[in-house]
N, C-alpha and C positions, 0 to 999 in steps of 0.2 A: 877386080876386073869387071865389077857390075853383072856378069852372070853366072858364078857360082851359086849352086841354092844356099838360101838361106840354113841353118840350122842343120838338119844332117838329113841324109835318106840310108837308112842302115840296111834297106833291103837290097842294098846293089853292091856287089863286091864288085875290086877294081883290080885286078890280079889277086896277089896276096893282100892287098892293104884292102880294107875295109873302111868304106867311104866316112867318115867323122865329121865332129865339126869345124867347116870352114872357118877363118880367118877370118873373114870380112863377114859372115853372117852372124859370127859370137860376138863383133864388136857391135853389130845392129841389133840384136838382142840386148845384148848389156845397155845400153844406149837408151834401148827403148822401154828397161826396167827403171833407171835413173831418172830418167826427165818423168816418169811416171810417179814413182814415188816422192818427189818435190810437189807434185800437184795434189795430190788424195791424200786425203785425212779421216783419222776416228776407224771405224768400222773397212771401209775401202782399203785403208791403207795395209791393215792388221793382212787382208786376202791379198793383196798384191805380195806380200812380206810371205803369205802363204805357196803362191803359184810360182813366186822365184826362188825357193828353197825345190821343191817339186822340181822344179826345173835342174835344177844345178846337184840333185839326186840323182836323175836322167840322166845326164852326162858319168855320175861316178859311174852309175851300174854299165852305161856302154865301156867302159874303161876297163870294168873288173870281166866282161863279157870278150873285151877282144885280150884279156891277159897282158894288159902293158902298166907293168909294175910301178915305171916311173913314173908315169902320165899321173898314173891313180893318186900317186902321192901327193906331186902338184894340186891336183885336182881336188882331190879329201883336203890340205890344208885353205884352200881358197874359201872350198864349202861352210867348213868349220868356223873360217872366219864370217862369214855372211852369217849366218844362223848364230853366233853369238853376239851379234851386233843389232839383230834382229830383237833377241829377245832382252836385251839390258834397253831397250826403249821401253818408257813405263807403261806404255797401249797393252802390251804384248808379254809383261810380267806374268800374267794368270792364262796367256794362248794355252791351253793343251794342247791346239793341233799342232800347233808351232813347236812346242817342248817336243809331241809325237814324232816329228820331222825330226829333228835333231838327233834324237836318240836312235834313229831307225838309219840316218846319215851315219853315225856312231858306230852303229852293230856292222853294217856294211862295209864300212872299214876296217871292219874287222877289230875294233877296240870293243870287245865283249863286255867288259867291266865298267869301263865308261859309260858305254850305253845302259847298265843298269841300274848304276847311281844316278844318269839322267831319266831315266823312268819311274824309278823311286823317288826321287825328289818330287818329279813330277804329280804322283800318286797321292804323295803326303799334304802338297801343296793344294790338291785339286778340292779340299774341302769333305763334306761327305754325301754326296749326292746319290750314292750306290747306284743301282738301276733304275735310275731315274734320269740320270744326268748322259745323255749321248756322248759327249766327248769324254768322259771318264769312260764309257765302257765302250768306243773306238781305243783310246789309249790301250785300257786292258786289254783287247781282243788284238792287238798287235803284239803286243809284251808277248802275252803267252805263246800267240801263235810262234812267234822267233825262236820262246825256251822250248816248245815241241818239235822244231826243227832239228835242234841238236841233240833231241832221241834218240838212241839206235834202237830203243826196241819199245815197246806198251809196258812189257814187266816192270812191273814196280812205278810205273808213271803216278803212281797215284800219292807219293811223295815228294814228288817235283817242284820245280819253281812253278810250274805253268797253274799248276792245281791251287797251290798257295797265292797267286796272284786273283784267279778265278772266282776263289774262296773269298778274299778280300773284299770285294765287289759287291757279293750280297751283306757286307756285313754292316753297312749303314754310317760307321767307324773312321776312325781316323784309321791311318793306312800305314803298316808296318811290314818294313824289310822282308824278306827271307828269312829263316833261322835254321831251316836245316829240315822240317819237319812239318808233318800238315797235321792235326788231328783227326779223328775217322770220326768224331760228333759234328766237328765244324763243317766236313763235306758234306754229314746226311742232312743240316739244315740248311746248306747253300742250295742243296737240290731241292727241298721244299721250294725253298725261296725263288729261285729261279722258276719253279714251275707254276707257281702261283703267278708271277711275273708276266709268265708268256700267255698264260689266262687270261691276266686282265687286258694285256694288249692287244690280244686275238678276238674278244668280244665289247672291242672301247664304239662306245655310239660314231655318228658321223660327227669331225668337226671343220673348224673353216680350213683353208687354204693354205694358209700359213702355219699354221701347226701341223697341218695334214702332211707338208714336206719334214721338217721336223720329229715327226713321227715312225715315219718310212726309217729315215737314218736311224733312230733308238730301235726299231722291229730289229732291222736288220742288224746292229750290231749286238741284242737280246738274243736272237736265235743263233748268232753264228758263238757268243760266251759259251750258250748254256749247252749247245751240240757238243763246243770241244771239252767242255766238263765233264758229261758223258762220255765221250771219246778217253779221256783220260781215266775218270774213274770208272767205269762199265765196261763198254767196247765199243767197236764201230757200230757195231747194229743199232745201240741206243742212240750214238748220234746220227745215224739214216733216219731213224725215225722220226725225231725232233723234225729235221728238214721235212721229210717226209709230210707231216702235219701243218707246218707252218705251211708250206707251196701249195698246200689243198686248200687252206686256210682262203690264203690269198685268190687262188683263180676262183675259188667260192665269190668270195669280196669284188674281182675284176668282173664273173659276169652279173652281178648281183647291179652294178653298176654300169655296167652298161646297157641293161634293162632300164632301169630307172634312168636315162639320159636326163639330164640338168638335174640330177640330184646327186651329190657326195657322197659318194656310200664309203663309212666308217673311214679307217685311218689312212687309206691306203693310194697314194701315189703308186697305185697297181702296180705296172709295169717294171719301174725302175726298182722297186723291191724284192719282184721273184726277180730276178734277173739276177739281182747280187746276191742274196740265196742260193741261188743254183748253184753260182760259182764259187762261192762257199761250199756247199755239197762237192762239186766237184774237186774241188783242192783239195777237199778230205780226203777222202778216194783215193785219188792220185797218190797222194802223202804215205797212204797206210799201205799202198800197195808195193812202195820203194823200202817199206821195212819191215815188212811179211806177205806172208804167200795169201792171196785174195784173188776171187776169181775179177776176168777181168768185164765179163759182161754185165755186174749193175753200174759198169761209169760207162761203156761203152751206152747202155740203156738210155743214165743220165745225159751223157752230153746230145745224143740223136735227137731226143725230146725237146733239151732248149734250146740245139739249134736249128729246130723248125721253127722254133716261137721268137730267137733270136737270131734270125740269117748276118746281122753285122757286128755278132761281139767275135773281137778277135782275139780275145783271151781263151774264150770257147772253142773257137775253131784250131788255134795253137795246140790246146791240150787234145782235141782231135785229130788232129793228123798225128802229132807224137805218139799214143796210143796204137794207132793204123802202121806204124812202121815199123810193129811187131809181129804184127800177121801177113800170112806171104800171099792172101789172097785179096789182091785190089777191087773183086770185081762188086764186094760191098758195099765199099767203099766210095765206088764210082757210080753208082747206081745212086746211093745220098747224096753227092751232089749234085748230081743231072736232079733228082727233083726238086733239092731246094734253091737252083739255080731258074728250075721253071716257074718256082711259085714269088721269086720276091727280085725285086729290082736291083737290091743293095750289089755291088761290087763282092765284099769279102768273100762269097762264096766262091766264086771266078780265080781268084788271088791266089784263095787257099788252092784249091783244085790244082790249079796247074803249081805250086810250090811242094805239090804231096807228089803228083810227074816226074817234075824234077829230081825231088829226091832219092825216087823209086830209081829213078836213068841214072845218076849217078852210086846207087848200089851195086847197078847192075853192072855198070861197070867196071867199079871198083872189084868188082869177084872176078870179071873174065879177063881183067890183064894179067899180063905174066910179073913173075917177079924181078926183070931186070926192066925197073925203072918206066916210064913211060914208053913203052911201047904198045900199041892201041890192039884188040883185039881183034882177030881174024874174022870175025862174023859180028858187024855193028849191027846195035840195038837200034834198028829203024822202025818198030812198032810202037815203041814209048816215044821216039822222036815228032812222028806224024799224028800220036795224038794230043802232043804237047801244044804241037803247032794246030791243031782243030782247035783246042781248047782257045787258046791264043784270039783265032779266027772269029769265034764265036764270041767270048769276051768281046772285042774290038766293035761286034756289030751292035752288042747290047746298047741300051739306054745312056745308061750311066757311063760305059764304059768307052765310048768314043772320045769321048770329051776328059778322059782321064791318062793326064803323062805321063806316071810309074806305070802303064799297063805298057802303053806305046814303046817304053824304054827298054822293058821286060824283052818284049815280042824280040826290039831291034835286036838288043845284047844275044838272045836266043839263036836268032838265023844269023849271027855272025859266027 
């Protein structure tokens, strides 16, 4: 019809259906994957082969999000076939990110075992590069992260697949299966190992630009190994502190380098590295606190902290408002947005704010109807209404936010 959006907007429900992807914007997508991939070669191509796998994961997880069984299956056999098509090209025999993809496509659909003989394979094949190599310990720090998912509890973790893939990592080694058993010698020298590791990374001199990116990604996927190691065989507090150290590390490094303007200082593509640190810390957090009793103020601490420093990750803000819709008092809540909606231009604060509103006005009225069926409550909730619509108002006048049509569409759908 030429104006359907493109690709999907998931933030706008449409009665019961849940807006998806259109028709005509998945054939402009695919379209514009094909004629892409016939043009780019060597290196380019290997990331395009990257970003439409990504893509077509995107699609399964909206599938298994809105609970449609069928779609999902469709939709998982199409995947599987792109991502095996992908990697039998001889460019892409040795991707690990691309093997990563696949396996993580795998576990999502739920084939558990498939996806761990595709990670295994993958592990065996990646050579020995231990923690040296970024893309083996991204691989690994997914593997494991998946097998700690299916924990129900810390006891006894320290026998796990996650521990034995971990363990693997420092070991320099070619890389072997599971067997059922971790040794308690092989953990105490992975932790050596590991720590020595995060040493030399955290005081490596300055170098160029192109390592310096390079570099970032290994920190980052070093701290986030060697936390959930400690996490598995110690507790949480050992892996706080790891993060702990590393983020000091870094805004050490960030203003050390901003002093020094036109000079490099050490490894650190700054920003972008605490940044997915934090969020590593925070998914820990989050994680440990859905499988035992943990107070809930050192994540509320964490996430208030980075998202002064980062007002537009929306991964941060998500785990914040979730967190907020266990306590019955908004008015802390509201008060952290008002200021960091004063201090920084970005949009997501606005977003988020009025979507934590929302949810609060549909609790509330979810309690005060009665039990036969829709019938609306005798005393509507006009205070959460009018400050939704301020919120709204304000949004709309911002910078950023005049010129932004999920806002406008937001407001309309709202006062209708």
């Amino acid at each position: 019809s030429g104006f359907s959006s493109i690709g999907h907007m998931d933030t706008m429900l449409r009665g019961r259906h849940q807006i998806g992807h259109y028709k005509e914007g998945e054939e402009f997508i695919q379209n514009v994957f094909h004629v892409l991939s016939q043009i780019f070669t060597g290196k380019e191509k290997s990331n395009l082969a990257i970003c439409w796998l990504q893509y077509e994961i995107s699609k399964v997880i909206q599938c298994l999000q809105a609970k449609k069984k069928k779609k999902l299956k469709a939709q998982g056999r199409k995947s599987k076939k792109l991502a095996k098509n992908f990697l039998k090209a001889p460019d892409n025999r040795n991707n690990l990110c691309l093997w990563k993809l696949y396996a993580y496509l795998e576990w999502l659909l739920g084939n558990t075992d498939d996806a761990r003989k595709v990670f295994d394979t993958a592990l065996c094949t990646a050579g020995m590069g231990g923690l040296k190599s970024a893309q083996l310990c991204s691989l690994s720090l997914l593997y494991a992260q998946l097998e700690v998912e299916l924990l129900e509890s810390i006891e006894g973790a320290v026998m796990s697949r996650a521990v034995h893939i971990l363990t693997k990592l420092t070991e320099n080694g070619p890389y072997a299966p599971y067997s059922g058993q971790v040794l308690p010698v092989n953990v105490l020298k992975a932790r050596k190992t590991y720590e020595r590791a995060l040493q030399d990374y955290l005081s490596k001199a300055p170098v160029s630009d192109q390592d310096q990116v390079n570099d970032t990604d290994q920190l980052v996927n070093l701290v986030g190994c060697y936390a959930l190691f400690q996490y598995l065989t110690v507790g949480i507090d050992a892996a706080v502190l790891i993060y702990t150290q590393a983020s000091e590390k870094l805004e050490a490094s960030g203003s050390q380098k901003c002093e020094n303007t036109g000079e490099n200082f050490g490894i650190l593509n700054f920003p972008t590295a605490l940044e997915a640190v934090t969020l590593l810390h925070t998914n820990l957090l989050r994680f440990h606190m859905k499988i035992s009793v943990y107070p809930l103020n050192p994540l509320r601490e964490a996430l208030t902290q980075a998202l002064k420093r980062y007002p537009s990750n929306q991964s941060l803000w998500r785990s914040y408002i979730h967190i907020q819709r266990k306590s019955h008092s908004a008015s802390k809540a509201r008060r952290f947005f008002d200021s960091v909606t004063k201090s920084t231009d970005s949009l997501e604060p606005w977003l988020f704010a009025i979507q934590a509103e929302q949810m609060r006005k549909k609790l509330t009225e979810k309690v005060q109807r009665a039990d036969v069926g829709e019938i609306h409550c005798t005393i509507p909730e006009t205070g959460l209404t009018n400050r939704i619509v301020a919120l709204f108002e304000h949004a709309v006048q911002s910078k950023n936010g005049t010129h932004c049509p999920l806002l406008w569409r937001m407001y309309l759908k709202f006062m209708v």
